[in-house]
C-alpha positions in Angstrom: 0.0 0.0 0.0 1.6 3.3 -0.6 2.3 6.0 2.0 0.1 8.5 0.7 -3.2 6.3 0.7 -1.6 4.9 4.3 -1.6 8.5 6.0 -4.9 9.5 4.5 -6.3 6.2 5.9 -4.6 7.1 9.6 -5.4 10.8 9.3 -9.2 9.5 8.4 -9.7 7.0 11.2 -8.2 9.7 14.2 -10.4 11.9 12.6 -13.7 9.2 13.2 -12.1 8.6 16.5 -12.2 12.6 17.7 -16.0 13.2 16.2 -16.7 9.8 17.9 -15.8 10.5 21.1 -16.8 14.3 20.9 -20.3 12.8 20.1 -20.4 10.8 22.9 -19.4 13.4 25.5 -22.3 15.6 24.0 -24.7 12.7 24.4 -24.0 12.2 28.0 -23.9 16.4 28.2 -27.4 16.5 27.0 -28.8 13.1 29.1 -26.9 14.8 32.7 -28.6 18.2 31.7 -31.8 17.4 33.5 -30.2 16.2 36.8 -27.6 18.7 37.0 -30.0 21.4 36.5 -32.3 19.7 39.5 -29.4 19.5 41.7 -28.7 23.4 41.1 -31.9 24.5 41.9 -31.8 22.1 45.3 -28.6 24.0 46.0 -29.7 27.3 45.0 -32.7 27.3 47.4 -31.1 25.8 50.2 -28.3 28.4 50.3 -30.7 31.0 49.1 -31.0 33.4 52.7 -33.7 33.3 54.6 -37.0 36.1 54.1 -36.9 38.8 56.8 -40.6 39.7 58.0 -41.7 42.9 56.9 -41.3 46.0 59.2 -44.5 47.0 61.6 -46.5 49.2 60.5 -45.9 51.3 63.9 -45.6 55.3 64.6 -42.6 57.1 66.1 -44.6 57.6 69.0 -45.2 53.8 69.5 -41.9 53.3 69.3 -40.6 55.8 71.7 -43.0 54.4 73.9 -41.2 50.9 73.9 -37.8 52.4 74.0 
């Protein structure tokens, strides 16, 4: 077989090999994409902080009168 058709074969089949592989980590991107994006919102709202209660609706002179 001569070298030329030899390294166009090689250069062909690591070629197949890359998009292969590439395909296959964007397969298992796209299947983890609903869990991952479950996980972050779990995270997200249990490190979100916490709701302060609003303020009283109370006068300056009720508050003097407590302080």
């Amino acid at each position: 077989m001569p070298i030329i058709i030899e390294a166009i074969l090689v250069s062909a089949g690591m070629l197949l090999i890359f998009a292969m592989a590439f395909l296959a980590l964007f397969l298992l991107a796209i299947t983890m994409f609903p869990i991952e994006r479950s996980l972050s919102k779990i995270i997200w709202e249990a490190t979100a902080p916490k709701k302060l209660p609003p303020p009283s609706k109370g006068s300056f002179r009720d508050f003097s009168k407590r302080h």
